[in-house]
N, C-alpha and C positions, 0 to 999 in steps of 0.2 A: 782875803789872804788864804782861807781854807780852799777854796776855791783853787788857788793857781799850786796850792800843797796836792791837793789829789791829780792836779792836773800832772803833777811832777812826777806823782807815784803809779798812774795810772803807765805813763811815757816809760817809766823804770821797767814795770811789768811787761809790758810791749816789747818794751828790748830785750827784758831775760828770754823772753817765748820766742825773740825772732834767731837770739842765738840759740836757743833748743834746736827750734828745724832747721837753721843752718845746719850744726853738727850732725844730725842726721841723715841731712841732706849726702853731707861728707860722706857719713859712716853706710851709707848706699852703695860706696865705690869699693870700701875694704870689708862689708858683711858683718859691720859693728853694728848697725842698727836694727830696729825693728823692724821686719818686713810689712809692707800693706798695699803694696798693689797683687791683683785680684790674681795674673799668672805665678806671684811668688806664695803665697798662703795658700794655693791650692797645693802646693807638691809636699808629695809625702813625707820628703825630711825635712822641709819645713814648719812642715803642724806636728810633727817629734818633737821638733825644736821646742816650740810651744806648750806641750805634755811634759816636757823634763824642766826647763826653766822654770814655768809659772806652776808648778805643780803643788797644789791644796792640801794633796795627800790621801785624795779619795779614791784614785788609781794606782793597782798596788806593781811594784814595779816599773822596771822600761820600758816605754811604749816605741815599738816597733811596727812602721805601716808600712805596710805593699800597694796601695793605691786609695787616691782619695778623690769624689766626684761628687760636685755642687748639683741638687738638687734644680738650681735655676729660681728658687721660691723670692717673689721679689723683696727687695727689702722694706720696710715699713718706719726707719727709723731718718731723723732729722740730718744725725748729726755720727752717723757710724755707717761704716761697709758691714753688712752682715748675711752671713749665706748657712743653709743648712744643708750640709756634709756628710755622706755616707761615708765609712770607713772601711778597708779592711786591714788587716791586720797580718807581719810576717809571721809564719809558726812557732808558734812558745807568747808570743804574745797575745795581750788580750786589753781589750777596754769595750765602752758603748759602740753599738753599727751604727748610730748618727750622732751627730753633735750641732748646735748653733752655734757660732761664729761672728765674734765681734773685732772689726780692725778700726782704726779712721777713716773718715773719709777721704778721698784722693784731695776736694778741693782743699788749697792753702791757706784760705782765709778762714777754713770751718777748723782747721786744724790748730791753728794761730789762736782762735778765738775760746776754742775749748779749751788749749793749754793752758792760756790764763785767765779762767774761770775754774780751772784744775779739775774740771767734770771728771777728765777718766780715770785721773789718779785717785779719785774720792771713790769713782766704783770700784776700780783693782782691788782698792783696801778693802772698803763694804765688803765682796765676797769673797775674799781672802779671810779675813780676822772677824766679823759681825754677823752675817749672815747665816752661819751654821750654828749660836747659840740662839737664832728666833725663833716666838713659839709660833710662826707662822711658815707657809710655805713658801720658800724661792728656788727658783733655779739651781736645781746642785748645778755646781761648778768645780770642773775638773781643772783647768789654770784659770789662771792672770797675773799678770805684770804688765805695770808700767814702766819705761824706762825713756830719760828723755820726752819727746816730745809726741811719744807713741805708745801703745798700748795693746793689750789684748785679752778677750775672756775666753775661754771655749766653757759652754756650759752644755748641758744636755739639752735636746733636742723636744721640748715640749709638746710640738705637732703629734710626734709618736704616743702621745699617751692618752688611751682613748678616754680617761674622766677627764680631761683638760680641753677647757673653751676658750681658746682668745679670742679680744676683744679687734674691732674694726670702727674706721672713720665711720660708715653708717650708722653703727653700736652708738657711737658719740653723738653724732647728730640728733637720731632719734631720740635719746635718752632711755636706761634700763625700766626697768619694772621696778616699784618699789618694792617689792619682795627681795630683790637684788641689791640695791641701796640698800636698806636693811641688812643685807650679810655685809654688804662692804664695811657699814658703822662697826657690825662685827670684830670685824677685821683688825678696823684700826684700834678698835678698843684692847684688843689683845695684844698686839701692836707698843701702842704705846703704855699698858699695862705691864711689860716689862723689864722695863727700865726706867720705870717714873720715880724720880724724885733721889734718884743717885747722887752723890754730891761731886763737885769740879773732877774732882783727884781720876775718880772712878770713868768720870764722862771722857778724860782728857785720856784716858787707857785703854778705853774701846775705841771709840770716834774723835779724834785729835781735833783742837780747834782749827788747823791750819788748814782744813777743810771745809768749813761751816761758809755757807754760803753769804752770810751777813757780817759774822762778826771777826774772821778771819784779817789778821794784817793786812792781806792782797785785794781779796773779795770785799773787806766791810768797807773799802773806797771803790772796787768794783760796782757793784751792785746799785749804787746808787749814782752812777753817774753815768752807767745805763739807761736808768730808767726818767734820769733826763733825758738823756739824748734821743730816747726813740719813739718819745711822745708826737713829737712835729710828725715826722714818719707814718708815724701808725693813724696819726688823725688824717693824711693825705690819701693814704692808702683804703681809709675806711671811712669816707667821710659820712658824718652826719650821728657818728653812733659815741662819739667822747662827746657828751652836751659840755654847755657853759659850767653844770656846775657842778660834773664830776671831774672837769680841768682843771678846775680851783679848788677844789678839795685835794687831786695829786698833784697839784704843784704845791700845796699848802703843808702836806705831806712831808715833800723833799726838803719844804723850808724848816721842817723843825725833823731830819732824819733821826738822828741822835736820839732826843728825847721819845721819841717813837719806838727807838730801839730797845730801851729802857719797858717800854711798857712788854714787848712782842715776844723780849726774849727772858721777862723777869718771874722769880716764883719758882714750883716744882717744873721740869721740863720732860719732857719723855724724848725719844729717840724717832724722828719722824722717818716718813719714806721724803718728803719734800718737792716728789712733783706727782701726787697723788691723785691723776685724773683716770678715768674709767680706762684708758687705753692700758695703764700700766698694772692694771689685773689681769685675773685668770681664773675662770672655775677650775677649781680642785674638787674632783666630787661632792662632797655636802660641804664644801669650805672654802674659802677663795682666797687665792697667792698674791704675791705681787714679784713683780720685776722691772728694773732697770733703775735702779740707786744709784743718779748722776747727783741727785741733791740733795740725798739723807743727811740729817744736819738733827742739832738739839734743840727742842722749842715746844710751845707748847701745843698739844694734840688738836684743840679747834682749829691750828694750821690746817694742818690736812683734811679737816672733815668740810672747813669750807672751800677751801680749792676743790675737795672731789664735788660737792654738791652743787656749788655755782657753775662749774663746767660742767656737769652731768646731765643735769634735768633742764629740759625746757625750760624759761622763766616764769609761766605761769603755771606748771605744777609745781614748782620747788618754792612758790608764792604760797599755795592753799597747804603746803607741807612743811615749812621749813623749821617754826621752831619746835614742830611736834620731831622731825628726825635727829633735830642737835639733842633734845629731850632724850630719845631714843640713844643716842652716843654716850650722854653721861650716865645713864641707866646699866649698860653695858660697861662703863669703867669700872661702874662700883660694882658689879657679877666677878670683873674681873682683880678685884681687891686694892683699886686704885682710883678712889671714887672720884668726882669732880662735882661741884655744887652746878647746878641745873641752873641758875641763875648766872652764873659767873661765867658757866659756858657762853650763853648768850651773849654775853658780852665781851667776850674775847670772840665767838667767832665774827658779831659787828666789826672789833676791832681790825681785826687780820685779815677783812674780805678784801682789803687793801690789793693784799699778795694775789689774790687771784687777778685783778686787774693790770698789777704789775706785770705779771707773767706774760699775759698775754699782750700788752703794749711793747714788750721788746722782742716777744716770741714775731709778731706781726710787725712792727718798726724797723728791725732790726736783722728778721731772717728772711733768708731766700729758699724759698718750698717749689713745690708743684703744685699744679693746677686745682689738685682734690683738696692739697694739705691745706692751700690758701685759705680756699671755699669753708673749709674745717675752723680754721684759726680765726680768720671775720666772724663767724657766728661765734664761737667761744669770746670772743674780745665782745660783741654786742653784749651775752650773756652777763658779764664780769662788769659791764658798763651800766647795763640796768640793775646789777643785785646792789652797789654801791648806792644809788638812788631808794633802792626799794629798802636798803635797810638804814640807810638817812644818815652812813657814815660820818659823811659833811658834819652833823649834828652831833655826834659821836663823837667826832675828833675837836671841835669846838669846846665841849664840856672836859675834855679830858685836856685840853692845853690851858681850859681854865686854872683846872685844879691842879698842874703843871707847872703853873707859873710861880715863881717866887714873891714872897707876900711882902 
């Protein structure tokens, strides 16, 4: 019976999102909608448009441009058109000489699929309302709005700033220096350091549940009927690397969703990033950023410190390291006045290594990449398929559905 309920509600969502791009399929014809193909967002009064609608408020007055020229810099992203844009600007007015540029993608299916997953409408918000009270560094952001079934950010222009190092597929593959892991634990420690342990009222006023990747009306039947569906997929697509009985541990998983949920999302929560792999940082001279909050959501901090480190590090250095860096993350909460019991981390990041394997079972089941991203995403999916094993989830979630069960 639950089963044919999400199937109903999944169907419901599908149809609000295919009447979204409908309508602005329309709103194409009369200039109601958001522009995103690549000759409309280049011209000048249409990235005005962009500066005065989605405007943050960090640009002071009307922005007026006399000519605007895409850099060519390719884009690096899955699931957005993104280009980086010299400006110039008519007389009297003024703003940044570059910006970064984020639209949809042209394809339908990627467009359809983000609306109802609400990806961009969770970033618009993010760096609209959340982002300029963190005590870390993001992206200023000059607009965003979502509207309908499209979106846009104009942020600043990162390449230009000579303390800033973005990160690359190679960066991934290799894995960083632990020296660098180390600031990332930083990072997050501060991260989720402030905003731990807010209560409902306060979480539901900054970052709205209707966002929350899990427990959302839309998404907390989303999310997990996903991550059935794209198992078959991703074990054809990568064979050999989901063994017998990391299968049965995430199908065992989806059998008791719910009470899972209960554990994943219970307790103090802090304010995650939520897809917190090495690609979505940035040296900031002696301190490192983050960007691109399609999944910031509330939960608790060993989310993110196991997704970055199962995807991050080779498996056999993140083996001879791992519960000495989770060690290093609670150490850093408590620097940062939000301590976390060193033992409990453990156990919750056991818990929640889950997610990292999810991720990438629908990331690779379910998406359509290039050739390098593929090659990227099977090694991240191996990774995520052996730390399950190495850290004997299976065994983890056995003992916890013990104590689970009603007596």
């Amino acid at each position: 019976m639950s089963d044919m309920l999400d199937i109903a509600n999944i169907a419901l969502l599908a149809a609000r999102e295919g009447g979204r791009l409908a309508l602005d399929a329309l709103g194409d014809g009369v200039g109601s909608a958001l522009p995103l193909r690549e000759e409309a967002v280049l011209q000048p009064a249409v990235l005005a448009r962009f500066f005065e609608e989605g405007a943050t408020g960090i640009l002071p007055g009307t922005v007026e441009l006399s000519s605007v020229s895409s850099r060519g810099v390719p884009s690096v992203s899955s699931n957005c058109q993104t280009f980086v844009l010299d400006l110039e600007y008519v007389e009297g007015s003024e703003g940044p000489e570059s910006v970064f540029l984020k639209v949809p993608m042209q394809s339908l299916a990627t467009r359809w699929f983000l609306g109802v997953t609400n990806s961009w409408r969770l970033e618009t918000h993010f760096f609209r309302y959340v982002a300029p009270g963190l005590p870390i560094r993001t992206p200023v952001t000059y607009a965003a709005l979502a509207r309908g079934s499209r979106f846009f950010v104009v942020q600043e222009n990162l390449r230009d700033d000579p303390s800033v190092t973005l990160f690359t597929n190679p960066d991934m593959m290799s894995g960083p220096p632990l020296e660098l892991v180390r600031r990332c634990l930083d990072t997050f420690a501060r991260l989720h350091s402030a905003h731990a342990g807010l209560d409902r009222a306060a979480q539901q006023a900054l970052l709205p549940l209707e966002y929350h990747p899990f427990l959302s009306p839309a998404m907390g039947v989303v999310s997990k009927a996903l991550n059935r569906i794209a198992l078959g997929p991703a074990r054809k697509k990568v064979p050999g690397v989901i063994t017998p009985t990391v299968e049965r541990a995430y199908r065992r998983t989806l059998q008791h969703w719910d009470t899972l949920l209960e554990d994943w999302f219970s307790g103090p929560l802090s304010l995650l990033h939520g897809d917190s792999h090495l690609g979505n940082f940035f040296v900031s001279g002696d301190e490192m950023g983050m960007l691109d909050f399609q999944a910031a959501h509330w939960g608790k901090g060993l989310r993110d410190v196991q997704y970055f480190l199962i995807l991050a590090l080779p498996d056999t250095v993140l083996a001879e390291h791992e519960r000495e860096l989770v060690a290093y993350y609670a150490l850093r909460r408590e620097h940062y006045g939000a301590p976390v019991d060193a033992e409990q981390a453990w156990r919750d990041y056991r818990s929640l290594s889950y997610h990292a394997l999810m991720t990438m079972v629908v990331s690779v089941g379910l998406g359509a990449l290039n050739e390098e991203q593929d090659a990227l995403m099977a090694e991240l999916l191996r990774r995520a398929a052996v730390a399950l094993e190495r850290l004997d989830y299976a065994g983890w979630l056995d003992g916890y559905l013990a104590d689970a069960a009603p007596t």
